[in-house]
N, C-alpha and C positions, 0 to 999 in steps of 0.2 A: 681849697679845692672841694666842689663837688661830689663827692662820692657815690653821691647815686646813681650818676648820671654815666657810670664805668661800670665794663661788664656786659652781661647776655642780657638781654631785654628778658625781663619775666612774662610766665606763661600768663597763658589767657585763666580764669578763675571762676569757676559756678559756671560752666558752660555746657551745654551739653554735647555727646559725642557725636551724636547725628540722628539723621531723623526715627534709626530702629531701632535706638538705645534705651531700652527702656518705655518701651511702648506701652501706655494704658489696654489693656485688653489683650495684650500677647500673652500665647501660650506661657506657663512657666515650663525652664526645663526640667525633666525630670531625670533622676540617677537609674540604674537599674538595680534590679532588685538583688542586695546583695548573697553569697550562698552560703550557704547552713553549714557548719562544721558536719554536721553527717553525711552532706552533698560532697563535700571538700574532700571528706576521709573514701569516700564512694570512690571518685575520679580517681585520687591516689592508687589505689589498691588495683585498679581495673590499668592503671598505666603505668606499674609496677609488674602488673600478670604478663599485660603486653611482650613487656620490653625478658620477662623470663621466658617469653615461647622464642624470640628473634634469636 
């Protein structure tokens, strides 16, 4: 018997996803700019204050 010939048909290989996949010349994404542990402790503290006036 055959064995290869049973089963799901295998994917297509080295194909590309479509035509915006990877575009020469496209923008990269960018992340945003992550925040500063003294940014961090700032927010904390001011929504700690907050929440002791409610």
């Amino acid at each position: 018997m055959d064995y290869s010939k049973s089963g799901n048909p295998k994917g297509a290989r080295r194909t590309p996803r479509g035509p915006d996949h990877a575009r020469k010349g496209a923008p990269k994404a960018t992340t945003p700019p992550r925040e500063t542990k003294e940014d961090l402790l700032a927010r904390m503290k001011a929504a700690a204050k907050k929440d002791d006036k409610s």
